[in-house]
PDB file of N, CA, C and O in Angstrom, chain B, residues numbered from 101:
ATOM      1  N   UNK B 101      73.173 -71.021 102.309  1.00  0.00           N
ATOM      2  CA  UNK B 101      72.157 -70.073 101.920  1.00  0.00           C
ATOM      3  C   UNK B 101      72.504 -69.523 100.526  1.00  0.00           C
ATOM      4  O   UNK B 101      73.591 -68.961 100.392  1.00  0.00           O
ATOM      5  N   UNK B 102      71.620 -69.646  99.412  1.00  0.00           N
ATOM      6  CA  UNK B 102      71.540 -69.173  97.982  1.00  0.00           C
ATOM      7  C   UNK B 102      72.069 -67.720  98.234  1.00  0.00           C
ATOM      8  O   UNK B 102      71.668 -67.423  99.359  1.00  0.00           O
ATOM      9  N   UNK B 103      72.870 -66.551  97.643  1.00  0.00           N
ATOM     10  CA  UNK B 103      73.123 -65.552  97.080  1.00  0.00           C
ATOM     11  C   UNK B 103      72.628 -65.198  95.939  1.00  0.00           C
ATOM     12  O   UNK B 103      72.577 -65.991  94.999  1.00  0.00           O
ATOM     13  N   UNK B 104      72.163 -63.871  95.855  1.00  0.00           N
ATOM     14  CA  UNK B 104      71.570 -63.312  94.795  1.00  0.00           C
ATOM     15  C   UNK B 104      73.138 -62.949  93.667  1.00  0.00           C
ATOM     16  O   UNK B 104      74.281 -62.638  94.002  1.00  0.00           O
ATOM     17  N   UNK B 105      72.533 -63.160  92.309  1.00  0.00           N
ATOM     18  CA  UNK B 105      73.133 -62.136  91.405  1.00  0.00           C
ATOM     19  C   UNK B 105      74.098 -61.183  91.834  1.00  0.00           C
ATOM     20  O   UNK B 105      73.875 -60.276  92.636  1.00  0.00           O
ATOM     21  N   UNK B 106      75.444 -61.481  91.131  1.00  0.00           N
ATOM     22  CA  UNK B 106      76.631 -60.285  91.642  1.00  0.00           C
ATOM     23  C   UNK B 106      76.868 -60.401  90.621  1.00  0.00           C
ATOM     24  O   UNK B 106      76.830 -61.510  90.088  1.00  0.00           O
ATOM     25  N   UNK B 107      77.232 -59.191  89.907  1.00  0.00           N
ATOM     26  CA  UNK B 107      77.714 -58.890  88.622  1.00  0.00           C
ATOM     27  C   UNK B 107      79.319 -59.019  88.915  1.00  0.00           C
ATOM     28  O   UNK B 107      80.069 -59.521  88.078  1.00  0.00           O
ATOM     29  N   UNK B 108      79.847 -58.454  90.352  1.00  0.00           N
ATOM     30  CA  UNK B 108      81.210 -58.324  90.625  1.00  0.00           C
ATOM     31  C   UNK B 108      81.939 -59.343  90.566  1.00  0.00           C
ATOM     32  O   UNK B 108      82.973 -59.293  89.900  1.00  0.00           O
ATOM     33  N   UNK B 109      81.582 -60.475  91.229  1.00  0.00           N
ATOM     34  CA  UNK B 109      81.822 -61.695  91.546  1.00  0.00           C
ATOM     35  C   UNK B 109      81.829 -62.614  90.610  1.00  0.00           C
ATOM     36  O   UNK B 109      82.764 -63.415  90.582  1.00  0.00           O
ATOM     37  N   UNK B 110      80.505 -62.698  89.401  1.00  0.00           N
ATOM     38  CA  UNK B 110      79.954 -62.965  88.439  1.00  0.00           C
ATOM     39  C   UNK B 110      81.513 -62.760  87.680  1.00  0.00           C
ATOM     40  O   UNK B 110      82.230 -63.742  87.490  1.00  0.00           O
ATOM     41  N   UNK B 111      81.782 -61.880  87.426  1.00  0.00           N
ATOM     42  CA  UNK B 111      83.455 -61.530  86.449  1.00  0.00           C
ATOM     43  C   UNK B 111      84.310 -61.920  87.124  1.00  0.00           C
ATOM     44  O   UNK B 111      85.378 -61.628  86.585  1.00  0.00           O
ATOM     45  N   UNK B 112      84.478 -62.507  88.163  1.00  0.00           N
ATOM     46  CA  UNK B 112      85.571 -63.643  88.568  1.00  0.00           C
ATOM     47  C   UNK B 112      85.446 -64.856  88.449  1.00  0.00           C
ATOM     48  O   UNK B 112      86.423 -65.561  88.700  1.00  0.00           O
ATOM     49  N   UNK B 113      84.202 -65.454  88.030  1.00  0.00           N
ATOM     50  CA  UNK B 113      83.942 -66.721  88.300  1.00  0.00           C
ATOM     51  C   UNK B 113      84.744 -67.581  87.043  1.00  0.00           C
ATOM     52  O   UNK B 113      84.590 -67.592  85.822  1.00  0.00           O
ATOM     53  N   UNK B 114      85.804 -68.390  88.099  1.00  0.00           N
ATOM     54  CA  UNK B 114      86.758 -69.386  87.247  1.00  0.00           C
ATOM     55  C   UNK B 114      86.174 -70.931  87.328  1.00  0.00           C
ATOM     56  O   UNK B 114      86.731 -71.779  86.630  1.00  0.00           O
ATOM     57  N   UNK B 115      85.253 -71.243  88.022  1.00  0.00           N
ATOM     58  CA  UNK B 115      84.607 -72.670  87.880  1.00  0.00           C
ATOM     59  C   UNK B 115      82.847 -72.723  87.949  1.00  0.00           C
ATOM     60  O   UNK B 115      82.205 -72.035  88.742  1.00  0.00           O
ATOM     61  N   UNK B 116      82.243 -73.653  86.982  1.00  0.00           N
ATOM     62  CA  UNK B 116      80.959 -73.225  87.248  1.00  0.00           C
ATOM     63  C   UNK B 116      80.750 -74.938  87.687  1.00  0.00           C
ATOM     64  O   UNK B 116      81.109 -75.849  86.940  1.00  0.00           O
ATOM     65  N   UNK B 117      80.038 -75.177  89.176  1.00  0.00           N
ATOM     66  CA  UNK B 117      79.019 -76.690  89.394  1.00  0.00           C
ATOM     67  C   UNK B 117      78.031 -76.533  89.176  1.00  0.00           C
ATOM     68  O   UNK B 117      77.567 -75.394  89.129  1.00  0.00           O
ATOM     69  N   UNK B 118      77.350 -77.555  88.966  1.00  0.00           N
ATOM     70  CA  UNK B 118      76.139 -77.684  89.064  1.00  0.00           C
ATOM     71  C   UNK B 118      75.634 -78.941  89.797  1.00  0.00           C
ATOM     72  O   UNK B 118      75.981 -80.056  89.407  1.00  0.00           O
ATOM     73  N   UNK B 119      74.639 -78.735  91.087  1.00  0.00           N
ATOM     74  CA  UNK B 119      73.939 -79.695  91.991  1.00  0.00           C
ATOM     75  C   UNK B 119      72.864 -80.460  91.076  1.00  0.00           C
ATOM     76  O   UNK B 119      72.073 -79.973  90.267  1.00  0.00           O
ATOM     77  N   UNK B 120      73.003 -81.379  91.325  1.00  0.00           N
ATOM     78  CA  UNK B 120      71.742 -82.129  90.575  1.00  0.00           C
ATOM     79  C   UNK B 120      71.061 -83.180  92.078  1.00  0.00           C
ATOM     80  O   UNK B 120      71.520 -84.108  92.743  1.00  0.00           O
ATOM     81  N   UNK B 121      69.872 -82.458  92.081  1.00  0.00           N
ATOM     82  CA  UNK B 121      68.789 -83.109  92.946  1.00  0.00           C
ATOM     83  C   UNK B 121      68.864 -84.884  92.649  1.00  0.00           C
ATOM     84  O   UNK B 121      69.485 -85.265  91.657  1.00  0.00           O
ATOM     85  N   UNK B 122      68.237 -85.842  93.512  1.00  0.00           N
ATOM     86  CA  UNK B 122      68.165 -87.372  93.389  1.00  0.00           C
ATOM     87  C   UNK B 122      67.358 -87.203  91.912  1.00  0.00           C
ATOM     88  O   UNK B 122      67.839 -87.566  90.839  1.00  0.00           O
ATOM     89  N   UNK B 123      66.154 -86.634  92.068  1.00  0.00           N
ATOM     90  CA  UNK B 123      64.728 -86.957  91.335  1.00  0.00           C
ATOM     91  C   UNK B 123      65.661 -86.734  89.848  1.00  0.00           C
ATOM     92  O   UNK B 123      65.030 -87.360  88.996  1.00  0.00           O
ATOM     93  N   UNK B 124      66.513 -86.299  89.398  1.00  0.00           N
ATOM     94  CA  UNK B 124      66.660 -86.108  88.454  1.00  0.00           C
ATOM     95  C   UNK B 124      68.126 -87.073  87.790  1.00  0.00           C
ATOM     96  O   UNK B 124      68.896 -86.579  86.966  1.00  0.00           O
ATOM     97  N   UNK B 125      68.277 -88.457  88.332  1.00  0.00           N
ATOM     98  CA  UNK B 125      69.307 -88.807  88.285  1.00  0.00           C
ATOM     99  C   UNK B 125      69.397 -89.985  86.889  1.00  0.00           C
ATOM    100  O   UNK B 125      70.254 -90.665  86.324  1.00  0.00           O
ATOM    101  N   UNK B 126      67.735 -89.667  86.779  1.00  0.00           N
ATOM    102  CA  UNK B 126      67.497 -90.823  85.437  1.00  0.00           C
ATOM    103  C   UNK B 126      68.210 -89.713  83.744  1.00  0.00           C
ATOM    104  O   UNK B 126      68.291 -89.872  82.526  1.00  0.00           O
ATOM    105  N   UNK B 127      68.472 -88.917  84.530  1.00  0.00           N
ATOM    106  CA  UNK B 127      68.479 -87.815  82.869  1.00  0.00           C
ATOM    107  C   UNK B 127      69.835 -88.258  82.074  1.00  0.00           C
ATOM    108  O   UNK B 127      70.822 -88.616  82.716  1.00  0.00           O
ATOM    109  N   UNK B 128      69.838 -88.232  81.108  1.00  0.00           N
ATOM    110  CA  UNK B 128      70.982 -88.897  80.187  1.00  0.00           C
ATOM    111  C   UNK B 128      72.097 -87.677  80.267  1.00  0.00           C
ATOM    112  O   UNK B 128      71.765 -86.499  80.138  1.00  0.00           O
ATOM    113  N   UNK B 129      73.248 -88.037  80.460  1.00  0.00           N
ATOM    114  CA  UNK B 129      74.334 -87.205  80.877  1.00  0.00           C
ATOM    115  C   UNK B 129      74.743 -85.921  79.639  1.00  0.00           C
ATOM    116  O   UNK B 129      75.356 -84.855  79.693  1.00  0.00           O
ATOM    117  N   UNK B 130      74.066 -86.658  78.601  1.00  0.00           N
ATOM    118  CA  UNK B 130      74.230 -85.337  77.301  1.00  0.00           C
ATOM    119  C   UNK B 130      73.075 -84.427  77.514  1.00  0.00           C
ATOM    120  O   UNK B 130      73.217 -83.247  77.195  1.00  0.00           O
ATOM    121  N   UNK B 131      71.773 -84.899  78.095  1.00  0.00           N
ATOM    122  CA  UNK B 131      70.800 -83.729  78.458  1.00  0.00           C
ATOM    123  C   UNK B 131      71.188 -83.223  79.580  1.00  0.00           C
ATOM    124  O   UNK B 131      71.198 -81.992  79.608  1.00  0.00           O
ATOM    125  N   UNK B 132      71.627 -83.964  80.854  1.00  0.00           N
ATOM    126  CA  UNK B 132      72.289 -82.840  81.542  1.00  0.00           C
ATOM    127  C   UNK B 132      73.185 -81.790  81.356  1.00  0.00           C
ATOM    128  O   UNK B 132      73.296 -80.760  82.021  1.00  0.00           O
ATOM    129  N   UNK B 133      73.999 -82.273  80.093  1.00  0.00           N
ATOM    130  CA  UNK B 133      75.129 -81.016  79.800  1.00  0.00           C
ATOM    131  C   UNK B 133      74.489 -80.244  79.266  1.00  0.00           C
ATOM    132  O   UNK B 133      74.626 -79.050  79.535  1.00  0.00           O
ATOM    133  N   UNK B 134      73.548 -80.694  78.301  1.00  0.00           N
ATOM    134  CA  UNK B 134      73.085 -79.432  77.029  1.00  0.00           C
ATOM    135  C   UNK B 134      72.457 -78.384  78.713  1.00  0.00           C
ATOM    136  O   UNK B 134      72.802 -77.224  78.937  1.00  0.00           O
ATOM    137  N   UNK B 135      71.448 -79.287  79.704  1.00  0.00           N
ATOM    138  CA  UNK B 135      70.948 -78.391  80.619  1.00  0.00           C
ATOM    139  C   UNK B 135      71.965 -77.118  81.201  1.00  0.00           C
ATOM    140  O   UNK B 135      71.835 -75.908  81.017  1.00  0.00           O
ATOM    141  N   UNK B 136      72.704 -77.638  81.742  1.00  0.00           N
ATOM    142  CA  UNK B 136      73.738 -77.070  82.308  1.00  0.00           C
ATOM    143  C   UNK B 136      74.219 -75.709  81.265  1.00  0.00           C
ATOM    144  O   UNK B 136      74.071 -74.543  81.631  1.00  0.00           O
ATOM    145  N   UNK B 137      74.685 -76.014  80.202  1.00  0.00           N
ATOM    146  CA  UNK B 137      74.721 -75.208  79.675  1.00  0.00           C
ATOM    147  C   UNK B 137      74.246 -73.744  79.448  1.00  0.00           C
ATOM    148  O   UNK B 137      74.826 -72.665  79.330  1.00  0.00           O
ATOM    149  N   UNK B 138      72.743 -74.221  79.435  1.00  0.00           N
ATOM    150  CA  UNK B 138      71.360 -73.148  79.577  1.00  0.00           C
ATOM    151  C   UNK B 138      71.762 -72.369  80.632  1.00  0.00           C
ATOM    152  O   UNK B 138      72.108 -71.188  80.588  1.00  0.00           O
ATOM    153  N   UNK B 139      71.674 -73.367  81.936  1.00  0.00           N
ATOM    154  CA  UNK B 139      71.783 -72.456  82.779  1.00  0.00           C
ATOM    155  C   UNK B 139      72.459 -71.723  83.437  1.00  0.00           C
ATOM    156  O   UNK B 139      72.255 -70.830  84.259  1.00  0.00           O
ATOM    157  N   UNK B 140      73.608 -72.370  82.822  1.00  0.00           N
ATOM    158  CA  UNK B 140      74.851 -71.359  83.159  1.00  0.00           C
ATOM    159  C   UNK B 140      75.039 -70.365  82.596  1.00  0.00           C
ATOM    160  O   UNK B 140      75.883 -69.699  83.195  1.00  0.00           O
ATOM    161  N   UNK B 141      74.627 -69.832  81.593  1.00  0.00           N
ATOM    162  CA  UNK B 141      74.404 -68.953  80.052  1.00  0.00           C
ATOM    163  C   UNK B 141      73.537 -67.832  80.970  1.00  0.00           C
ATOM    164  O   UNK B 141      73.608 -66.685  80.527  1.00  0.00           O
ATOM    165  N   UNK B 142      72.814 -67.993  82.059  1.00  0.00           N
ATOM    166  CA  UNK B 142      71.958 -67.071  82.588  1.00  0.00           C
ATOM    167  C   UNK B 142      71.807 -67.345  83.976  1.00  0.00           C
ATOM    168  O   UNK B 142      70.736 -67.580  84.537  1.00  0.00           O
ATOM    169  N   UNK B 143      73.332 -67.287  84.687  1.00  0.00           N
ATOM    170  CA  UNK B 143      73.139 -67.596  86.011  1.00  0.00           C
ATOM    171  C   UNK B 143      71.931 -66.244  86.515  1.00  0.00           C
ATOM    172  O   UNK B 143      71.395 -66.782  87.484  1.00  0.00           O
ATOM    173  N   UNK B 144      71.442 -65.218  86.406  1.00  0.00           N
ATOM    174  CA  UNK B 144      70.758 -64.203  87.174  1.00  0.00           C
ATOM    175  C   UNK B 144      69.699 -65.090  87.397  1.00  0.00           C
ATOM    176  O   UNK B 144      69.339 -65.252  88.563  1.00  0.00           O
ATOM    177  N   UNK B 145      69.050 -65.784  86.363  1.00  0.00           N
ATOM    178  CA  UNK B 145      67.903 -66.688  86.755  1.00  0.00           C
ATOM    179  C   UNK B 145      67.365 -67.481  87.165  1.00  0.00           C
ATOM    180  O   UNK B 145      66.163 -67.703  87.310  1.00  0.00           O
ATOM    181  N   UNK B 146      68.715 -68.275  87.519  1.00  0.00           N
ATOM    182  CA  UNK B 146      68.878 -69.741  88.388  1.00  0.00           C
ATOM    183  C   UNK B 146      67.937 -69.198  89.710  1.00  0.00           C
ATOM    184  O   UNK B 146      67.999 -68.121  90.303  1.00  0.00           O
ATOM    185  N   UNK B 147      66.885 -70.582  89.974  1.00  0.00           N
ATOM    186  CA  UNK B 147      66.342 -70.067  91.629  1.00  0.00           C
ATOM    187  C   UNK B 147      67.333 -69.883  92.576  1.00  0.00           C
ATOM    188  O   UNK B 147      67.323 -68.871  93.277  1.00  0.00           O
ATOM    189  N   UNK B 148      68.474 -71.015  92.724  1.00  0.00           N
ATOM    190  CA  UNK B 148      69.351 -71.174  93.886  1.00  0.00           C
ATOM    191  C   UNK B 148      70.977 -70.985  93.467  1.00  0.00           C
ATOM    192  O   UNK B 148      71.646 -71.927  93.043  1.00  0.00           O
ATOM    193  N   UNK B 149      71.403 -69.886  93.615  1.00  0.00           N
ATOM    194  CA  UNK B 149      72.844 -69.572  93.057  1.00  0.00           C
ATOM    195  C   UNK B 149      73.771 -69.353  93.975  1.00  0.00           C
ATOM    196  O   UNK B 149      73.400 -68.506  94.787  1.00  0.00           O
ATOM    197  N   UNK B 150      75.046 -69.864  94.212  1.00  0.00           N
ATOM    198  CA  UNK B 150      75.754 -69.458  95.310  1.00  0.00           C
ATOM    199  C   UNK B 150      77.353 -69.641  94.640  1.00  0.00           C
ATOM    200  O   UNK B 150      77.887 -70.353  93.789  1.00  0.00           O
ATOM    201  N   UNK B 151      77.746 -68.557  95.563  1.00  0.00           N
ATOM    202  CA  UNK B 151      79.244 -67.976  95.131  1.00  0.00           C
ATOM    203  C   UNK B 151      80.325 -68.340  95.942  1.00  0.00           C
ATOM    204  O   UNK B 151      80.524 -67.700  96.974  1.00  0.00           O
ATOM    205  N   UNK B 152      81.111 -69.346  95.604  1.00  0.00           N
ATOM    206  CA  UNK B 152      82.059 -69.889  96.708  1.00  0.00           C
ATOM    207  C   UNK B 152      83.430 -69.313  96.440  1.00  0.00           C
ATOM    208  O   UNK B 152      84.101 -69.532  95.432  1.00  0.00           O
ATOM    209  N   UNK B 153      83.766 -68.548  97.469  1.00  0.00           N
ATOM    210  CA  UNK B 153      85.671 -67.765  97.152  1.00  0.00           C
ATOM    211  C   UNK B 153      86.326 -68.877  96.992  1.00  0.00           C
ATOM    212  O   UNK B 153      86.074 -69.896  97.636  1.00  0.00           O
ATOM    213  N   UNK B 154      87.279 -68.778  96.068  1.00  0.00           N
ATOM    214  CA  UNK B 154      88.393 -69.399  95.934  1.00  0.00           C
ATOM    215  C   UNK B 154      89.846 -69.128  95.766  1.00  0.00           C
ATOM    216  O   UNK B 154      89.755 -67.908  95.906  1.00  0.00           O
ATOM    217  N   UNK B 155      90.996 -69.308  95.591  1.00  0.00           N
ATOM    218  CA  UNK B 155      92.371 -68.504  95.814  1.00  0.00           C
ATOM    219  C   UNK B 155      92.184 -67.590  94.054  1.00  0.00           C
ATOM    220  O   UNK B 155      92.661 -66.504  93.726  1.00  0.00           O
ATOM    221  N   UNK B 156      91.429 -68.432  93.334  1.00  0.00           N
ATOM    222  CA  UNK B 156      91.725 -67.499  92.325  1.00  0.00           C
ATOM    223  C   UNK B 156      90.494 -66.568  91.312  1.00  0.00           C
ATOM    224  O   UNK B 156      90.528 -66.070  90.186  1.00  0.00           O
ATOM    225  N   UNK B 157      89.528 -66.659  92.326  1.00  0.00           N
ATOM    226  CA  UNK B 157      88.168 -66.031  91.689  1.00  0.00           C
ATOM    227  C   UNK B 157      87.185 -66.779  92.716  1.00  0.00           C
ATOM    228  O   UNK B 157      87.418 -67.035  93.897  1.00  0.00           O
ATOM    229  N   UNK B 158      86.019 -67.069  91.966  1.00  0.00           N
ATOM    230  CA  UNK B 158      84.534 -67.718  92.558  1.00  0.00           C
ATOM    231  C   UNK B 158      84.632 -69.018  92.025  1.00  0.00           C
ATOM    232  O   UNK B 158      85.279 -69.320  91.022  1.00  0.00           O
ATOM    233  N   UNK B 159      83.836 -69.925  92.870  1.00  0.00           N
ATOM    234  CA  UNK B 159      82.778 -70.761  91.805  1.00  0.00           C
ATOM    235  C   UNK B 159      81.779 -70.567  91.994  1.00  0.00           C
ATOM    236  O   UNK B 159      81.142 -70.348  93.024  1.00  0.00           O
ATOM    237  N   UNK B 160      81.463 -70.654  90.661  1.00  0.00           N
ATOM    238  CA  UNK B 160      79.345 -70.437  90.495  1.00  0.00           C
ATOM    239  C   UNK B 160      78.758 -71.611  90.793  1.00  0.00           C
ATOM    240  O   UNK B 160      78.858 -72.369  89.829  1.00  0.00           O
ATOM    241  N   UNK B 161      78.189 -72.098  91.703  1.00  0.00           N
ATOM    242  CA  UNK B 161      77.339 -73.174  92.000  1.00  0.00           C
ATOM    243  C   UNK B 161      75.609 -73.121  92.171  1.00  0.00           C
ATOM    244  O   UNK B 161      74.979 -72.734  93.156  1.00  0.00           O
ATOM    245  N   UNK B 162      75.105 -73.620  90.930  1.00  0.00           N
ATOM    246  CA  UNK B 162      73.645 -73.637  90.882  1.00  0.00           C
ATOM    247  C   UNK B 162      72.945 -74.848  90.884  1.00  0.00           C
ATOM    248  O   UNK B 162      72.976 -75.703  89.999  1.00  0.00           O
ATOM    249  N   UNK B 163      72.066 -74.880  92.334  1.00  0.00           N
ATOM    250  CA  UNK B 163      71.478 -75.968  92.735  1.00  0.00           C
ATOM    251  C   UNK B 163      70.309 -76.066  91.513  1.00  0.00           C
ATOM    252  O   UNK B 163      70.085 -74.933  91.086  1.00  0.00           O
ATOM    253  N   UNK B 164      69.551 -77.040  90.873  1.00  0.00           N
ATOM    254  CA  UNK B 164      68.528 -77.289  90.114  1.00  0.00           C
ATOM    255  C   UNK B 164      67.043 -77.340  90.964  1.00  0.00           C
ATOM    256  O   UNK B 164      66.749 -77.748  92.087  1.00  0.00           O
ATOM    257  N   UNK B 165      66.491 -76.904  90.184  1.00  0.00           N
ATOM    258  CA  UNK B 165      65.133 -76.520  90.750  1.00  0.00           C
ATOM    259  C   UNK B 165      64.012 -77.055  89.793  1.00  0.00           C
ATOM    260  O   UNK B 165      64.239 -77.009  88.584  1.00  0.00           O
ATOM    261  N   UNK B 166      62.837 -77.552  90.235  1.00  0.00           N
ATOM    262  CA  UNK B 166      61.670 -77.823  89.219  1.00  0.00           C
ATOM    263  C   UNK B 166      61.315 -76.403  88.328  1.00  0.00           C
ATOM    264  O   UNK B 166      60.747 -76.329  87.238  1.00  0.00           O
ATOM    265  N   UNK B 167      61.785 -75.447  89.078  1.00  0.00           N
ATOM    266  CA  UNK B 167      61.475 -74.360  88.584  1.00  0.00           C
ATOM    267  C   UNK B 167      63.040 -74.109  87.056  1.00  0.00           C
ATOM    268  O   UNK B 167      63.020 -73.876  85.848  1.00  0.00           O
ATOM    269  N   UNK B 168      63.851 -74.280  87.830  1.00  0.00           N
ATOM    270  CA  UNK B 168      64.820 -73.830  86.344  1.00  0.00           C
ATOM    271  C   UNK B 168      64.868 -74.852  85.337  1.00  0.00           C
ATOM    272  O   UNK B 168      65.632 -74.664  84.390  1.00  0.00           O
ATOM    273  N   UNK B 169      63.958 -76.249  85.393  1.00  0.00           N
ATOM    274  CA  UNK B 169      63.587 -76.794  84.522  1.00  0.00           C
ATOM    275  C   UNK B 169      62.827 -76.272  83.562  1.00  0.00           C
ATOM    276  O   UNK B 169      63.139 -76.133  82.379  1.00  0.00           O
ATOM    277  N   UNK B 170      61.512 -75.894  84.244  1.00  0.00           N
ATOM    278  CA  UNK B 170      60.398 -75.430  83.674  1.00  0.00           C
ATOM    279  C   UNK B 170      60.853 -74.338  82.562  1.00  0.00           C
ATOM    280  O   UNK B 170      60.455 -74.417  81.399  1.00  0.00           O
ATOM    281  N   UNK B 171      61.936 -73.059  83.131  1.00  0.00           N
ATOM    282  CA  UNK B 171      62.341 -71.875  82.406  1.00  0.00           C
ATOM    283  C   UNK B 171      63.211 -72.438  81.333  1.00  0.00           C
ATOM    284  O   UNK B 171      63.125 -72.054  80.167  1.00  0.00           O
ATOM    285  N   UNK B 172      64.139 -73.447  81.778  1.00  0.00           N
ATOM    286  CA  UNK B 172      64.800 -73.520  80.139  1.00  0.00           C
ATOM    287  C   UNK B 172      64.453 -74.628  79.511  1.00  0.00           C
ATOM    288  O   UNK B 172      65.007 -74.881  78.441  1.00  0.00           O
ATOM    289  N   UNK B 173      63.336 -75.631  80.114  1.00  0.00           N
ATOM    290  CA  UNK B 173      62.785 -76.262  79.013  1.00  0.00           C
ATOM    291  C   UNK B 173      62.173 -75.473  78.106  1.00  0.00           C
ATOM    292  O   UNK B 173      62.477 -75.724  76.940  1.00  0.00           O
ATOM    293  N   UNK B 174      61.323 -74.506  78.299  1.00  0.00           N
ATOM    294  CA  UNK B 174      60.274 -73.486  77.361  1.00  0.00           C
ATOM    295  C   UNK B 174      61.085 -73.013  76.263  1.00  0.00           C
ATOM    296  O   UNK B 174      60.602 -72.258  75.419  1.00  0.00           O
TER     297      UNK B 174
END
């Protein structure tokens, strides 16, 4: 289940993933990074964000959405 925005947690986060859906497996691995980038730059906006404990902070893991396409293609 996605978690909302933690600012607390957010300042621990020592690893960031990112899920990449099938539909999107044709994308050239330098547009996925530049993507990634984006959206890591503004995890509050990601549709699907989730915070996994780890021994030494979080990881930020943000599933991709047609929707967080749409926002940082624009």
């Amino acid at each position: 289940m996605p978690n909302e925005f933690d600012p607390y947690r957010e300042a621990l986060v020592v690893e960031s993933i990112t899920n990449w859906p099938e539909e999107y497996d044709d994308w050239e691995p330098a547009d996925r990074q530049r993507f990634e980038q984006r959206l890591h730059a503004e995890p509050a906006q990601a549709a699907q964000l989730e915070y996994v404990r780890m021994h030494t902070g979080f990881q930020r893991q943000i599933t991709v959405t047609p929707a967080d396409i749409d926002r940082v293609s624009s």
